[in-house]
PDB file of N, CA, C and O in Angstrom:
ATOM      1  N   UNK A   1      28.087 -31.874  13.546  1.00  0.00           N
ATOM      2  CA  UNK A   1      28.444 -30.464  13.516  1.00  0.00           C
ATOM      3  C   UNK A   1      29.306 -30.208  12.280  1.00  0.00           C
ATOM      4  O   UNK A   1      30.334 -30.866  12.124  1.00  0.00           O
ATOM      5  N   UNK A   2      28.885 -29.168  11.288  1.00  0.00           N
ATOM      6  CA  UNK A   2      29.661 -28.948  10.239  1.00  0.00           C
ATOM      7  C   UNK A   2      31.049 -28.595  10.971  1.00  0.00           C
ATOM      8  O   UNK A   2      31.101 -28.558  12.201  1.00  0.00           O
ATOM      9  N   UNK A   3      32.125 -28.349  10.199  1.00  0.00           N
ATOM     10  CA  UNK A   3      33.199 -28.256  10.320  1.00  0.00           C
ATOM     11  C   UNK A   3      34.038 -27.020  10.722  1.00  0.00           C
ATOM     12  O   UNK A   3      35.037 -26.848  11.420  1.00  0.00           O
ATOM     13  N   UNK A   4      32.812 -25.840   9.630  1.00  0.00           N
ATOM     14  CA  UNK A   4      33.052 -24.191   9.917  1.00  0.00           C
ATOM     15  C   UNK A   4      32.900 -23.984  11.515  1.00  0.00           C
ATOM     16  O   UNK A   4      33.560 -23.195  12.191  1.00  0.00           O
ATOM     17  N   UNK A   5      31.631 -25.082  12.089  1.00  0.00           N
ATOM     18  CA  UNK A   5      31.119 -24.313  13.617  1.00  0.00           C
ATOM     19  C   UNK A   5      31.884 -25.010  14.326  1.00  0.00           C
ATOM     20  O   UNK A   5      32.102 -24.577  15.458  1.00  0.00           O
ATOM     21  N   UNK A   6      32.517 -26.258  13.926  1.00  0.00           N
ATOM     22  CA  UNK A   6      33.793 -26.635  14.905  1.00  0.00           C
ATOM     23  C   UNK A   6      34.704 -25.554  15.392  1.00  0.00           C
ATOM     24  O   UNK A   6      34.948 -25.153  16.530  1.00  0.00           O
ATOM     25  N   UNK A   7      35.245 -25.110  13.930  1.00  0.00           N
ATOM     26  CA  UNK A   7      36.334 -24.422  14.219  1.00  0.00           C
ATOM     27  C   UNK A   7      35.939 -23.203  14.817  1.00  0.00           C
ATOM     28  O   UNK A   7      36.636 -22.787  15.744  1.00  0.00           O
ATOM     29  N   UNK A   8      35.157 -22.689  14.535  1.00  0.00           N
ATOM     30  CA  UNK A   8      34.717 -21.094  15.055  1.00  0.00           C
ATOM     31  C   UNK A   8      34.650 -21.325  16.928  1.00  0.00           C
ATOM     32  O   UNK A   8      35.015 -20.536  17.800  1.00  0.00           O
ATOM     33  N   UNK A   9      33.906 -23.019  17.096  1.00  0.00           N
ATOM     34  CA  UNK A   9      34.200 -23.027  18.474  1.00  0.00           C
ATOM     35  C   UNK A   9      34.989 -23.151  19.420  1.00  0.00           C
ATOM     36  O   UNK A   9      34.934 -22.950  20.633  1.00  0.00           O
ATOM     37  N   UNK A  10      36.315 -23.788  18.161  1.00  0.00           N
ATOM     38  CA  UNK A  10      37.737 -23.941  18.996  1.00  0.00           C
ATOM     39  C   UNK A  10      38.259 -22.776  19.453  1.00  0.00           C
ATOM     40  O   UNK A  10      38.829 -22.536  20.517  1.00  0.00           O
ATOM     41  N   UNK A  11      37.860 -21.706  18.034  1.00  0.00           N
ATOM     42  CA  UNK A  11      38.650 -20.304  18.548  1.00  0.00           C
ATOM     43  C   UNK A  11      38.289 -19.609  19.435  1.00  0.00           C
ATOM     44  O   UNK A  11      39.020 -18.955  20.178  1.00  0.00           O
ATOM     45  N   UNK A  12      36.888 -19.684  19.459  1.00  0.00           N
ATOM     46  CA  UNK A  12      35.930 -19.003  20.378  1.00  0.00           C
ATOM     47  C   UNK A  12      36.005 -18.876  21.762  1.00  0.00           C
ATOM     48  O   UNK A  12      35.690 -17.891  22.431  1.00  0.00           O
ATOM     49  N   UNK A  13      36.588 -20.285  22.265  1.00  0.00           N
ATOM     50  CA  UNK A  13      37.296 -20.795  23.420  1.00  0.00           C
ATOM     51  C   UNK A  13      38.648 -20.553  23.388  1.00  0.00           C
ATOM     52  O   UNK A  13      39.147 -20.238  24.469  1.00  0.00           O
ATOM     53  N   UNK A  14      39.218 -20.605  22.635  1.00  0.00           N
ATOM     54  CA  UNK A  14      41.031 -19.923  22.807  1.00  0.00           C
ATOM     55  C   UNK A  14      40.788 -18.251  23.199  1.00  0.00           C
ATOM     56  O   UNK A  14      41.368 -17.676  24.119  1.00  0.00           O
ATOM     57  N   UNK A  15      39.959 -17.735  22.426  1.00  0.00           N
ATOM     58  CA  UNK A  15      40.035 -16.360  22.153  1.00  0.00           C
ATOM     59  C   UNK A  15      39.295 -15.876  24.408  1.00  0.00           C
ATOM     60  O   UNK A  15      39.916 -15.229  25.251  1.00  0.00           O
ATOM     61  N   UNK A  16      38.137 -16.433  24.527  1.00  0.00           N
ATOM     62  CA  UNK A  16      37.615 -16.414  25.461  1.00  0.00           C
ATOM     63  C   UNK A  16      38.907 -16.861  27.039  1.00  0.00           C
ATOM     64  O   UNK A  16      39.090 -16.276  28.107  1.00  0.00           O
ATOM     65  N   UNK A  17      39.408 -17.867  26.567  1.00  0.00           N
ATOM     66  CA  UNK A  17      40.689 -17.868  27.350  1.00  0.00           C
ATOM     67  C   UNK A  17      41.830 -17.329  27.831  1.00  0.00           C
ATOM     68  O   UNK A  17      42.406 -17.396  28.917  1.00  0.00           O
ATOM     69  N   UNK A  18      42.137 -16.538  26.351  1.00  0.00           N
ATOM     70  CA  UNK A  18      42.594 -15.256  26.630  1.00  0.00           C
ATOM     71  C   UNK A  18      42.266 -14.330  27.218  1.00  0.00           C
ATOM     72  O   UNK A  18      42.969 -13.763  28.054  1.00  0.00           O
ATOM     73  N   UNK A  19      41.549 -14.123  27.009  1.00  0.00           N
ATOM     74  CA  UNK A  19      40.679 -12.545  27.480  1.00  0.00           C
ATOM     75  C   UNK A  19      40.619 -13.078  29.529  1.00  0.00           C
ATOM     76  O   UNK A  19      40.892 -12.333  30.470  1.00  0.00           O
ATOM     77  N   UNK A  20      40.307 -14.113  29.576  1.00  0.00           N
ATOM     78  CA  UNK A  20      40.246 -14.667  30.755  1.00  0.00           C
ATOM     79  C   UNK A  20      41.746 -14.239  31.434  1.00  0.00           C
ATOM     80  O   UNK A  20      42.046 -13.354  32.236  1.00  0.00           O
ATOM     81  N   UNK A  21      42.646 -15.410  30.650  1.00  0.00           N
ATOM     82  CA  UNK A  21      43.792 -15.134  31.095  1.00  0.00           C
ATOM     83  C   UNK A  21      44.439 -13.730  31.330  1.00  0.00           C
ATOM     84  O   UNK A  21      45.036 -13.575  32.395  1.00  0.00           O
ATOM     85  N   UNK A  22      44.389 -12.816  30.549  1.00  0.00           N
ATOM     86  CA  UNK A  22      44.661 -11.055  30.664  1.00  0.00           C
ATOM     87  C   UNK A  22      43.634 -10.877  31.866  1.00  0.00           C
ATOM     88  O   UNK A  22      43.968 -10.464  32.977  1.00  0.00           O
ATOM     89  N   UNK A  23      42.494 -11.198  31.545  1.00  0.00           N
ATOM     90  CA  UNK A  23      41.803 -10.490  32.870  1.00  0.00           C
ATOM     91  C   UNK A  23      42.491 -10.916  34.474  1.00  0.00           C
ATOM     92  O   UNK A  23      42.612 -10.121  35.407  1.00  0.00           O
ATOM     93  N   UNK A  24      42.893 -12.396  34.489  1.00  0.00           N
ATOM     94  CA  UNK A  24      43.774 -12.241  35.702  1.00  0.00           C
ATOM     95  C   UNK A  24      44.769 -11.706  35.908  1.00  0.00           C
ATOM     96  O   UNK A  24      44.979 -11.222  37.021  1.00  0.00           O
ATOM     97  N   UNK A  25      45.934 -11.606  34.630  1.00  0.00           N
ATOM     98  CA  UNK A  25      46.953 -10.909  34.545  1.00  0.00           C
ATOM     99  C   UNK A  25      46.955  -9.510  35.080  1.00  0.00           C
ATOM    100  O   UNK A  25      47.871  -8.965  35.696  1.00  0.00           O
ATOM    101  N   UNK A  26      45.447  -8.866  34.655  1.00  0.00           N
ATOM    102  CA  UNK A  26      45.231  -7.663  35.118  1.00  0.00           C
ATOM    103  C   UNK A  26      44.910  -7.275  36.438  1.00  0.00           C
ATOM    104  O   UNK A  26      45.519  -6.299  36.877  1.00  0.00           O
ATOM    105  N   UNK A  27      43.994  -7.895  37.239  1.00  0.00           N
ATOM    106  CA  UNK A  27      44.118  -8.286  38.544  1.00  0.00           C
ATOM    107  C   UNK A  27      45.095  -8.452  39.409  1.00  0.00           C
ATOM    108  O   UNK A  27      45.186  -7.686  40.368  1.00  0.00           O
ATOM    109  N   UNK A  28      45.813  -9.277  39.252  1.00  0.00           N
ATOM    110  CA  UNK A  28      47.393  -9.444  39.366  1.00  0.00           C
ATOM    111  C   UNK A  28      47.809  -8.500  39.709  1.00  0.00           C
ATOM    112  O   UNK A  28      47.967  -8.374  40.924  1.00  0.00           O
ATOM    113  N   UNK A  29      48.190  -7.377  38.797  1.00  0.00           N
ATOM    114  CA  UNK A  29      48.914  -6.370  38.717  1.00  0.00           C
ATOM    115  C   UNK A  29      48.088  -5.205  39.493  1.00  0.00           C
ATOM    116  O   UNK A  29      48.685  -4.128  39.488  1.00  0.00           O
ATOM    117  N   UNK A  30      46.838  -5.206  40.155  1.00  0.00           N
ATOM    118  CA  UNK A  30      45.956  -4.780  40.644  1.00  0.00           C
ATOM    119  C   UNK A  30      45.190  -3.450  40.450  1.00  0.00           C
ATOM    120  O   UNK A  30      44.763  -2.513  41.124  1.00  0.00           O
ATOM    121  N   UNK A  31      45.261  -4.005  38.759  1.00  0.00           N
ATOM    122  CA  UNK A  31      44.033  -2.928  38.109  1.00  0.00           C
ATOM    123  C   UNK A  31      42.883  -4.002  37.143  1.00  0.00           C
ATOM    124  O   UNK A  31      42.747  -4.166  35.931  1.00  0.00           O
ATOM    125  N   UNK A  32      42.068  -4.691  38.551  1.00  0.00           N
ATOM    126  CA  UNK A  32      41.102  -5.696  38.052  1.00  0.00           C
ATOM    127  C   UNK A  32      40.187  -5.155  36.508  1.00  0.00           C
ATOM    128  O   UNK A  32      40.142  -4.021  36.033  1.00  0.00           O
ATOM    129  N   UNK A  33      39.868  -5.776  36.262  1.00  0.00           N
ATOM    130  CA  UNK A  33      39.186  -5.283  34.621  1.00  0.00           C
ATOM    131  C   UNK A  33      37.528  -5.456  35.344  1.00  0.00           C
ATOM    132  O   UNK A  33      37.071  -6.479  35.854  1.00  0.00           O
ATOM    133  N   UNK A  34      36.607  -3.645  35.138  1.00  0.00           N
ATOM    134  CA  UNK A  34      34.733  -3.815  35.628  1.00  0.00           C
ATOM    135  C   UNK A  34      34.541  -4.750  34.730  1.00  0.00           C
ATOM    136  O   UNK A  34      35.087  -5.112  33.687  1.00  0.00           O
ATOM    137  N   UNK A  35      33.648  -5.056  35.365  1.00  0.00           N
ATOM    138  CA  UNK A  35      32.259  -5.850  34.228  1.00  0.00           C
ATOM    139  C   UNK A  35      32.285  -5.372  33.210  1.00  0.00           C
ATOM    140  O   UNK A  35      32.453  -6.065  32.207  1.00  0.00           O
ATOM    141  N   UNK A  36      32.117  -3.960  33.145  1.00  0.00           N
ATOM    142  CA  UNK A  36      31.766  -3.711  31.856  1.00  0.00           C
ATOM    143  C   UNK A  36      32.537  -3.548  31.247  1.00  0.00           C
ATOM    144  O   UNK A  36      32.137  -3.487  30.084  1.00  0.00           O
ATOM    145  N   UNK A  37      33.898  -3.378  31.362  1.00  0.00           N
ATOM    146  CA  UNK A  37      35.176  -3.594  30.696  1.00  0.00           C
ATOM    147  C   UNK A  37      35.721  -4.923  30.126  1.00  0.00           C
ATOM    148  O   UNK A  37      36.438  -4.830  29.129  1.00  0.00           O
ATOM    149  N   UNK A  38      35.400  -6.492  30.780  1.00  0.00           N
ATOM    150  CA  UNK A  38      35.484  -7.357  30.894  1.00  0.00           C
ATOM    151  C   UNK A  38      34.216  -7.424  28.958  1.00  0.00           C
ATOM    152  O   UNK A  38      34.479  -7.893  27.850  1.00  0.00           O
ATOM    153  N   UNK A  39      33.143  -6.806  29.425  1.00  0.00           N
ATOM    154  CA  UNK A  39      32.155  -7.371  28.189  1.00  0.00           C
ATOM    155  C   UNK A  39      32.458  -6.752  26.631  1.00  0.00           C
ATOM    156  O   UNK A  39      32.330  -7.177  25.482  1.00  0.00           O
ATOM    157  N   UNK A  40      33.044  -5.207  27.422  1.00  0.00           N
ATOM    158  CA  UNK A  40      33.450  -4.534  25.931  1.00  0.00           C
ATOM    159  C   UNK A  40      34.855  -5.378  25.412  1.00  0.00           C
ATOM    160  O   UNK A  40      34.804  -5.433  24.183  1.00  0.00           O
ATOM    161  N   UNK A  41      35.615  -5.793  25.730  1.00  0.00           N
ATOM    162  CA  UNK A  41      36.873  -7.113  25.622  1.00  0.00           C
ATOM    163  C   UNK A  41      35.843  -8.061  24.759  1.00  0.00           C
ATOM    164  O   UNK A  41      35.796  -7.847  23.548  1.00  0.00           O
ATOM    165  N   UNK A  42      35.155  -8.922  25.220  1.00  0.00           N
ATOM    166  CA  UNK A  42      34.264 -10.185  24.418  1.00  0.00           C
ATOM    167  C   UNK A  42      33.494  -9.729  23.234  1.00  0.00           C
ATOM    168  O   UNK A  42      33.416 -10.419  22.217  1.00  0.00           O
ATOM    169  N   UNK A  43      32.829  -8.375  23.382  1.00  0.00           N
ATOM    170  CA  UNK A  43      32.362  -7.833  22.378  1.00  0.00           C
ATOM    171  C   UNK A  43      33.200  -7.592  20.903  1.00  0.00           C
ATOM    172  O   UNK A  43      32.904  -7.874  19.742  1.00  0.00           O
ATOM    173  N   UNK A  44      34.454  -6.896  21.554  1.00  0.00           N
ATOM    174  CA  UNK A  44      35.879  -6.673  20.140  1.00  0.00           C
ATOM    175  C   UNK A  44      36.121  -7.955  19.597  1.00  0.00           C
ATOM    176  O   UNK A  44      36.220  -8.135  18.383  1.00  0.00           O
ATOM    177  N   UNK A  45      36.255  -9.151  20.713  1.00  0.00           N
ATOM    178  CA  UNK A  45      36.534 -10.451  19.937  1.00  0.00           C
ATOM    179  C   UNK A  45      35.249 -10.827  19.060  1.00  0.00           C
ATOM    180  O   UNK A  45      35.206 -11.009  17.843  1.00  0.00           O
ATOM    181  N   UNK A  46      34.434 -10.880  19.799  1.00  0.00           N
ATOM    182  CA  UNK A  46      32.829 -11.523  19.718  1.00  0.00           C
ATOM    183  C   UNK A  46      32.549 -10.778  18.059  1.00  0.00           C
ATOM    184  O   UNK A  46      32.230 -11.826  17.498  1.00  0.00           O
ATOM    185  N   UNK A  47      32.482  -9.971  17.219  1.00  0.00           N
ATOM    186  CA  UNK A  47      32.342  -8.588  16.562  1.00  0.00           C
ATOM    187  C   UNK A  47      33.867  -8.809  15.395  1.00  0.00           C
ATOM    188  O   UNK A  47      33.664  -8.890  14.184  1.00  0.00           O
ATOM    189  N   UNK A  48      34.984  -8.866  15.835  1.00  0.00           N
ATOM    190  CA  UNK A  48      36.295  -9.179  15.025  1.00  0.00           C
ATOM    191  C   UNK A  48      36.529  -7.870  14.900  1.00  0.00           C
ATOM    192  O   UNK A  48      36.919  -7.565  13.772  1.00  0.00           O
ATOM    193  N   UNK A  49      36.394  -6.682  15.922  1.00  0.00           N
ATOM    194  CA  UNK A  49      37.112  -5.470  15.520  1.00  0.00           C
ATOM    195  C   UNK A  49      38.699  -5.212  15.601  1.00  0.00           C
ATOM    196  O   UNK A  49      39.451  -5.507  16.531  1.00  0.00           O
ATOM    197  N   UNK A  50      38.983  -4.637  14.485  1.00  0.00           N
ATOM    198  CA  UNK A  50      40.587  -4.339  14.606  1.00  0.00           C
ATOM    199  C   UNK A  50      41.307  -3.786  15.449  1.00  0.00           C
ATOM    200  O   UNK A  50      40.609  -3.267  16.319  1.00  0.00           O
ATOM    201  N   UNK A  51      42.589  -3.620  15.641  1.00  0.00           N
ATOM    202  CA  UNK A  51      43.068  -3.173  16.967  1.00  0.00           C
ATOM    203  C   UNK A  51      42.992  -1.464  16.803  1.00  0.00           C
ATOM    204  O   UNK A  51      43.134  -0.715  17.770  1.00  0.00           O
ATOM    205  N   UNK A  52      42.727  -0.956  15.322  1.00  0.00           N
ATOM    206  CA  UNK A  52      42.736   0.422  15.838  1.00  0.00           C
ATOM    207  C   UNK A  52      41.369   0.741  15.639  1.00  0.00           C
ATOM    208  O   UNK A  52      40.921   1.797  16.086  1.00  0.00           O
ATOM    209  N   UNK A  53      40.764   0.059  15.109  1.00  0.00           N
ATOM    210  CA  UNK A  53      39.350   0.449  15.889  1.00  0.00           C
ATOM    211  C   UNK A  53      38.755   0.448  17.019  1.00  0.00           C
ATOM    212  O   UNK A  53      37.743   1.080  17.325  1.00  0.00           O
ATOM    213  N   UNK A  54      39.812  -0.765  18.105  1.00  0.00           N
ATOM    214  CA  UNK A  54      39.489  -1.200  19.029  1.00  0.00           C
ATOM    215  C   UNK A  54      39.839   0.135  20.098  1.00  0.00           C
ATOM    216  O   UNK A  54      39.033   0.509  20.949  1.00  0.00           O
ATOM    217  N   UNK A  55      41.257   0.799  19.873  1.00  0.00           N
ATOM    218  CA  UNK A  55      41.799   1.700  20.188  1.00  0.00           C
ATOM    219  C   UNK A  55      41.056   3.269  20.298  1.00  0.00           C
ATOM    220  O   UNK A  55      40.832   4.078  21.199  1.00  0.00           O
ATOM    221  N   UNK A  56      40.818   3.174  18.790  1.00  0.00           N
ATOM    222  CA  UNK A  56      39.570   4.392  19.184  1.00  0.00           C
ATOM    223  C   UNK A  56      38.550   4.752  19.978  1.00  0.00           C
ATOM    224  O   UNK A  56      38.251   5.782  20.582  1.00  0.00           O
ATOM    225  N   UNK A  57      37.983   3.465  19.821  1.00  0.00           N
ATOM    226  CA  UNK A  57      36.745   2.976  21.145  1.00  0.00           C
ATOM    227  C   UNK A  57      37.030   3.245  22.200  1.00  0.00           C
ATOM    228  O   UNK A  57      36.388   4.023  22.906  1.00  0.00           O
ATOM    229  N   UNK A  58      38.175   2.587  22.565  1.00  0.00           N
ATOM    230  CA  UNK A  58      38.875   2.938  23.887  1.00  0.00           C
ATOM    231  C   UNK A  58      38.873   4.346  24.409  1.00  0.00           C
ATOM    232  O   UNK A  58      38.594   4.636  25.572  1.00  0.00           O
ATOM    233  N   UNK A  59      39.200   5.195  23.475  1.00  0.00           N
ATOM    234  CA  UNK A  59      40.101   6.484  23.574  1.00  0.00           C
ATOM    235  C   UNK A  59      38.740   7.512  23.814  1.00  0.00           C
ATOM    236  O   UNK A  59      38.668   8.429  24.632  1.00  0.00           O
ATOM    237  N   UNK A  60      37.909   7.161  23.048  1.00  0.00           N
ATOM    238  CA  UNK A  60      36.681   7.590  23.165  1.00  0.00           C
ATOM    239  C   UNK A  60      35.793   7.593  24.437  1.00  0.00           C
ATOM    240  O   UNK A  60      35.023   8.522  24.680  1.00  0.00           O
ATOM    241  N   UNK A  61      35.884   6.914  24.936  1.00  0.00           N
ATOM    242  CA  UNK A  61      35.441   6.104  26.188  1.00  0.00           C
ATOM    243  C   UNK A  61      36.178   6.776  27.453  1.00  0.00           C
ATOM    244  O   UNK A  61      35.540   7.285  28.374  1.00  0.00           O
ATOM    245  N   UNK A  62      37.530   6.728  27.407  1.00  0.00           N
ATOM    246  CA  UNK A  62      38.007   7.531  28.215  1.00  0.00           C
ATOM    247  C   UNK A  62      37.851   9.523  28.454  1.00  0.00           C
ATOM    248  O   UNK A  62      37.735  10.334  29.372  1.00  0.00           O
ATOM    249  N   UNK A  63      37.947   9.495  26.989  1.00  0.00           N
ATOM    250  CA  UNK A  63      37.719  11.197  26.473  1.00  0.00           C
ATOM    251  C   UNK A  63      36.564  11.501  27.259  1.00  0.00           C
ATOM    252  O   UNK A  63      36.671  12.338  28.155  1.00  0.00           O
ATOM    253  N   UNK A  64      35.095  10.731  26.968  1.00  0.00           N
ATOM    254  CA  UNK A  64      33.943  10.970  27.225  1.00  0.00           C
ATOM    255  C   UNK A  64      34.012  11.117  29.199  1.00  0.00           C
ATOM    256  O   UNK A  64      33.514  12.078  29.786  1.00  0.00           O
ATOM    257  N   UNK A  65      34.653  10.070  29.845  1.00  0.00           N
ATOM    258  CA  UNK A  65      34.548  10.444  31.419  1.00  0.00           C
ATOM    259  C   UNK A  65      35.484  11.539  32.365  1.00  0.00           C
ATOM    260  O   UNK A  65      35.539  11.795  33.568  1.00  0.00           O
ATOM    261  N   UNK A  66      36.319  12.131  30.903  1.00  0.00           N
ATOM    262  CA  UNK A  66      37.290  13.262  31.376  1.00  0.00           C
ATOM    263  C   UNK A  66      38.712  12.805  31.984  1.00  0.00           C
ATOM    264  O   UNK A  66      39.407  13.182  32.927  1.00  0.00           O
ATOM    265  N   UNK A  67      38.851  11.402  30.580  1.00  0.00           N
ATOM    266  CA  UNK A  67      40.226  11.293  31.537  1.00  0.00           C
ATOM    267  C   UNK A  67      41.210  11.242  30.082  1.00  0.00           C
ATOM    268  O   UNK A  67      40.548  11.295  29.046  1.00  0.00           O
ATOM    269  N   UNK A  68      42.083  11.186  29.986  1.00  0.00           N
ATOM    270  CA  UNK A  68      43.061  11.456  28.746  1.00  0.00           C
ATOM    271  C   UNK A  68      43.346   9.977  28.377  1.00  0.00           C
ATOM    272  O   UNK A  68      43.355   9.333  29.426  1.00  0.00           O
ATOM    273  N   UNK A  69      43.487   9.503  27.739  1.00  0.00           N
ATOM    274  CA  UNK A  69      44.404   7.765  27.139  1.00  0.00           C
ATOM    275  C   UNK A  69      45.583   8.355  26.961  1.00  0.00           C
ATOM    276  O   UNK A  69      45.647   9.541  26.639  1.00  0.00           O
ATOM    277  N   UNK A  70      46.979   7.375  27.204  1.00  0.00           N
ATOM    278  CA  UNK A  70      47.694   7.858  27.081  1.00  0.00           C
ATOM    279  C   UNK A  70      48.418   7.675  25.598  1.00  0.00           C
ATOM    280  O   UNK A  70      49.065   6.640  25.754  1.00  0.00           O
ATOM    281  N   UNK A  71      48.580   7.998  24.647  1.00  0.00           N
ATOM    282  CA  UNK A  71      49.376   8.348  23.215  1.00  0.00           C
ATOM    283  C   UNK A  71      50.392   7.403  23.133  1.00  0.00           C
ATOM    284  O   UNK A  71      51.016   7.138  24.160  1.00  0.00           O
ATOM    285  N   UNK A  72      50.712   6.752  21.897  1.00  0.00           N
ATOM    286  CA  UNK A  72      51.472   5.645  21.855  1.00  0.00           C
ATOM    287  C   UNK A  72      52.625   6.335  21.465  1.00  0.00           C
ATOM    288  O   UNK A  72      53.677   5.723  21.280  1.00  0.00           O
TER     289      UNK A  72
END
């Protein structure tokens, strides 16, 4: 295995761990993360979108089902 796809797989798995780990965190606190919330998460990593792009998406998403995001 070249060396680039090592590393891309180490992160790939840290990054995936995370997202894991928050997703229980979120549960936890008992606002479980849908499926499809869970995939749009892997997708931002999966993709390397920035956090305010990530943010927009978000905001968008909420706008669209009639609910407000709340403003930082």
């Amino acid at each position: 295995m070249k060396k680039a796809n090592r590393e891309s797989g180490r992160q790939g798995g840290a990054v995936s761990g995370r997202l894991a780990e928050a997703a229980h965190l979120q549960a936890i606190e008992g606002n479980p993360l849908s499926p499809d919330e869970f995939a749009m998460f892997e997708m931002f990593e999966r993709e390397g979108w920035s956090p305010g792009k990530r943010r927009a998406h978000i905001a968008r998403r909420f706008k669209s089902r009639g609910r407000v995001a709340a403003a930082e």
